[in-house]
Each structure stands twice: as structure tokens, then as C-alpha cells.
N, C-alpha and C positions, 0 to 999 in steps of 0.2 A: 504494500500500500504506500500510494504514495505522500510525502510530509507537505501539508500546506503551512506557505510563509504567511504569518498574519506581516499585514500593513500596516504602518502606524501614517496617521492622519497626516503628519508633514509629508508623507513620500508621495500623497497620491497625487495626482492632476486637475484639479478643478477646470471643466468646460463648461460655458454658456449651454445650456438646453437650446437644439436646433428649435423648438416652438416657443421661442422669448424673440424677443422685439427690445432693445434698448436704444435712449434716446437721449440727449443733453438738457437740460432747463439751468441755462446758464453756468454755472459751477456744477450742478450735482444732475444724478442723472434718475431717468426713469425706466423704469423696468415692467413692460407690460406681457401676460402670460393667457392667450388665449383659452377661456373656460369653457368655449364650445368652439368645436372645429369646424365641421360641415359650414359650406356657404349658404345653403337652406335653412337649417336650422338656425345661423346665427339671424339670418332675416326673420325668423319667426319669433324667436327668445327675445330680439333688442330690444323692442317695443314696451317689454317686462320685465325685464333684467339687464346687468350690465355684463356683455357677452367677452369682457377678458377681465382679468385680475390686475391693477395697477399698482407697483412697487414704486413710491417715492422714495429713492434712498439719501439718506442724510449725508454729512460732509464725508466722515469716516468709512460708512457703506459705499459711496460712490468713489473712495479711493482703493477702496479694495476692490470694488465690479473692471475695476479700469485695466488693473493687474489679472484677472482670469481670461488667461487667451487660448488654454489650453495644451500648452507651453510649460509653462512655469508651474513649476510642486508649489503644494501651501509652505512648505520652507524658504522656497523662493520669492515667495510675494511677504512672507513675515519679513524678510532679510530688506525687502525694498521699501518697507512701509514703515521704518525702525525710523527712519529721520520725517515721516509723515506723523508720528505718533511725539517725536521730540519727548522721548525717553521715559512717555508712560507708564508705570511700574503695569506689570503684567499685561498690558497691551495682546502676548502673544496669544494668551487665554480669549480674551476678547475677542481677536479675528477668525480663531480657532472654531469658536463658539459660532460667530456671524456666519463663516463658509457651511458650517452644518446647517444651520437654518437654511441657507438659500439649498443648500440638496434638499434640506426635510420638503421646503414649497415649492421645488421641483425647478427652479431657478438654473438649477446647475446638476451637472452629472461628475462622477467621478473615472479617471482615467489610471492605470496605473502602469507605472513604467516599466519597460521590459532591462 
């Protein structure tokens, strides 16, 4: 049988989810996540609901969305956002926390390196 390597959280790849939409509003940015896909269905739902989920992200949050390209480990985006944070005590916990949220809302997918 073969031995599975566990991950730890800095090694994997944060990517944007192919069905997210981001967008600028001056400094920070917006993150929109369609709640109904079909083009029929969204014509039917608009009317009564609002047919995607909107992510306002704050100063913090849109400097980390900036940083996920699909590229870069969450080690690597912690390593570049150490002088965006101007030496926040535990900072790291914090983006740590923020990037699991955007997987938990489906924001983002994880990759991991070969």
C-alpha cells in the first residue's frame, strides 16, 4: 500500500475558481461568484433573487486576491505580503485563515505541487 504525503497548507496553490468574475473598485477589488449558471434560469431567478454572490473585499483581502494566480504557494504570497502587513504580529495566521475561507465559498481551488 501505498504512503500518502499529507500537505500542509503553505505548500498548496491557491487558484481563482474558473466560475469567479473579479473586478477593481478603485483600491480594492470585487469578487463576484455566479449562484445560478444556466442562461435561462438566470433570466427566470433575476427578477426574484440576486443571480450571483458578491464579495466586497477589504484592503487586506484584496491584497491577498491580487497575489493568487495560481503560481504562487500560500508560502509565497505570506513571504510577499510580510511588508503589506508592516510587521503584524501573527499576520500569517490571519491570511492563512482568509485563503481557507475563500476555498470554504468556493472563491478559490487548491493546486498542489508536483
Amino acid at each position: 500500500m501505498e504512503k500518502q504525503h499529507q500537505v500542509s497548507i503553505s505548500e498548496v496553490v491557491p487558484v481563482p475558481s474558473e466560475r469567479v468574475n473579479s473586478s477593481r473598485n478603485g483600491e480594492l477589488i470585487v469578487v463576484t461568484l455566479p449562484r445560478i449558471r444556466g442562461k435561462w434560469a438566470r433570466k427566470i431567478v433575476a427578477p426574484i433573487l440576486p443571480v450571483d454572490k458578491v464579495f466586497r473585499l477589504e484592503e487586506h483581502g484584496s491584497a491577498v486576491w491580487e497575489l493568487i494566480d495560481g503560481r504562487r504557494s500560500v508560502k509565497e504570497i505570506l513571504s510577499l505580503l510580510e511588508s503589506h502587513f508592516k510587521g503584524e504580529k501573527d499576520y500569517e495566521v490571519r491570511v492563512i485563515t482568509y485563503i481557507s475561507r475563500l476555498h470554504k465559498d468556493g472563491l478559490i481551488n487548491y493546486t498542489i505541487p508536483r
